[in-house]
C-alpha positions in Angstrom: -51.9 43.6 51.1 -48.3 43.2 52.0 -47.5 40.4 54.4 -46.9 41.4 57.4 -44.1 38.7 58.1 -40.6 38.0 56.7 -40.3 35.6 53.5 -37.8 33.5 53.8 -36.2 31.4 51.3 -33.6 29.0 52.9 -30.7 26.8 50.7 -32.3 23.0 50.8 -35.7 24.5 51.5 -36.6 26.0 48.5 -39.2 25.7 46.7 -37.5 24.0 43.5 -40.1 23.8 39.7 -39.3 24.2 36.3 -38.9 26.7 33.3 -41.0 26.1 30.2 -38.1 25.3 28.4 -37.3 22.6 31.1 -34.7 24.3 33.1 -34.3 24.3 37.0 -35.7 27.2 38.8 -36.0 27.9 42.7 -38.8 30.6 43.3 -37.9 32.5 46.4 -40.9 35.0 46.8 -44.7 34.4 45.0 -47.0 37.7 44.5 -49.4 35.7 46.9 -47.0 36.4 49.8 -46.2 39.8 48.8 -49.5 40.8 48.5 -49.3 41.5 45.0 -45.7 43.6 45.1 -43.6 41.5 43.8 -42.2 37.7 42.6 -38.9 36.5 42.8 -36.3 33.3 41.9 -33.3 32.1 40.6 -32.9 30.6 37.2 -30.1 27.7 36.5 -29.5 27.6 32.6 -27.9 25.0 30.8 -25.7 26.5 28.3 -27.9 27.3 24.8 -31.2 27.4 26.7 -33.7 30.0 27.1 -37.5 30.9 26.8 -38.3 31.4 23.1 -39.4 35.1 22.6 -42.1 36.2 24.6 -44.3 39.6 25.6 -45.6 39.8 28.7 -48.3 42.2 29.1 -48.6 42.8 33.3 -45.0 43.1 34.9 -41.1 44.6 34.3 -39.1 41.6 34.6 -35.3 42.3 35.9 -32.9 40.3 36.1 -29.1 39.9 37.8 -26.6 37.9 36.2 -24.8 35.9 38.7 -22.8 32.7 36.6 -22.3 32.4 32.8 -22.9 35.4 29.7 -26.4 35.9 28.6 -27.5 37.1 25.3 -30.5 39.2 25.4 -33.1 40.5 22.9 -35.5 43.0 23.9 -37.5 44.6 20.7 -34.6 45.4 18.5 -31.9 45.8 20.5 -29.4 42.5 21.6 -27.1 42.5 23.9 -24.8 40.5 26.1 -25.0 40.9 29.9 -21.7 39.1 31.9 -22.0 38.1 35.7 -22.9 41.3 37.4 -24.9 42.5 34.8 -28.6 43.7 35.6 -31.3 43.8 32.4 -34.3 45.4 32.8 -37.2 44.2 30.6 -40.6 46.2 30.0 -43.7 44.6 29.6 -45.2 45.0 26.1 -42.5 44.3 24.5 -40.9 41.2 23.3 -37.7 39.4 24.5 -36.2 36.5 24.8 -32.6 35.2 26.3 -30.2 32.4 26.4 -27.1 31.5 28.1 -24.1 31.9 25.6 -21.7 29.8 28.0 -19.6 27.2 28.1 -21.0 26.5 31.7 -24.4 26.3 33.6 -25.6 30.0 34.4 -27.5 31.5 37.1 -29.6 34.4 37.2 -31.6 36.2 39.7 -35.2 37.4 38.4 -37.8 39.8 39.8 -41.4 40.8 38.6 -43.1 44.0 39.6 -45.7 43.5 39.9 -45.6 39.7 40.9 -47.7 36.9 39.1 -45.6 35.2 36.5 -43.9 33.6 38.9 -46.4 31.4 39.6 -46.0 30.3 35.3 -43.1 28.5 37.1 -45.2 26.7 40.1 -47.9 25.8 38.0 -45.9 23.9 35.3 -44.4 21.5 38.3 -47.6 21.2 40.0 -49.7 20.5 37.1 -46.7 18.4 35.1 -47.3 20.3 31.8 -45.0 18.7 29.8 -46.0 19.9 26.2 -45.5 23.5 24.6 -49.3 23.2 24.4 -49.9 22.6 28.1 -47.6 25.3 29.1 -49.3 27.9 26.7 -52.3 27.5 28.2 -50.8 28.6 32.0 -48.6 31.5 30.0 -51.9 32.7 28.5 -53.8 32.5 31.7 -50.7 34.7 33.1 -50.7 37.6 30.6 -47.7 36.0 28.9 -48.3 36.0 24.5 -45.7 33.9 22.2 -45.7 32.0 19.2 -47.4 28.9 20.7 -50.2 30.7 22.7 -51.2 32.6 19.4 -50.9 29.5 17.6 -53.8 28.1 19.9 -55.7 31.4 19.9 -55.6 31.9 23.1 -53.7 35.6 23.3 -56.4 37.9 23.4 
């Protein structure tokens, strides 16, 4: 069920974790307090970084690009999205990005329906710090890569 009160997500209160790839990230609205609906944050890049390519099989991810040029692959296309840009990924299929700048970047993301999101929490929390570790939350999540089949753990 939908919350019946705002969520509010305030500069210097946010609730700050981490990428798998080691990145900064500031989640602004879980699926827990949207009663499923939705997830939302804000990505901080270094310039080079990105996930490596990965499906997931339960939500659309879309993202706003708000600092720095991403380059985005999504099946077989590849494109580059500039500040302003808005990508929409499906599940099922795979994609990866990376910030192509010269300069941090900054992306807004949303998942409908929510739940990866909490990918994000739950590497902080628990302090996963090896592709291993984090495979095991992506998998729990719905999320397949390289490393989760690798472990057999993508159904």
């Amino acid at each position: 069920m939908l919350s019946q009160k705002a969520i509010i997500s305030v500069p210097g209160k946010e609730r700050v974790a981490r990428t798998p790839f080691g990145a900064k990230i500031v989640i602004h609205a879980t699926a827990a307090e949207t009663g499923g609906a939705f997830g939302m944050w804000e990505t901080f890049t270094p310039p080079g970084q990105g996930p490596a390519p990965h499906t997931h099989t339960r939500e659309t991810e879309i993202f706003r690009v708000i600092r720095g040029v991403y380059h985005f692959e999504c099946g077989s296309e590849e494109f580059d999205a500039p500040p302003g840009a808005v990508v929409v990924l499906p599940p099922h299929v795979q994609h990866a990005w990376r910030n192509i700048s010269d300069e941090p970047g900054q992306m807004f993301g949303t998942v409908i329906p929510g739940g990866c999101e909490q990918l994000f929490i739950d590497i902080e929390a628990s302090c996963a710090d090896t592709p291993e570790k984090i495979a095991v939350i992506e998998a729990r999540l719905g999320i397949i890569n390289d490393m989760t089949q690798a472990l057999g753990l993508s159904g």
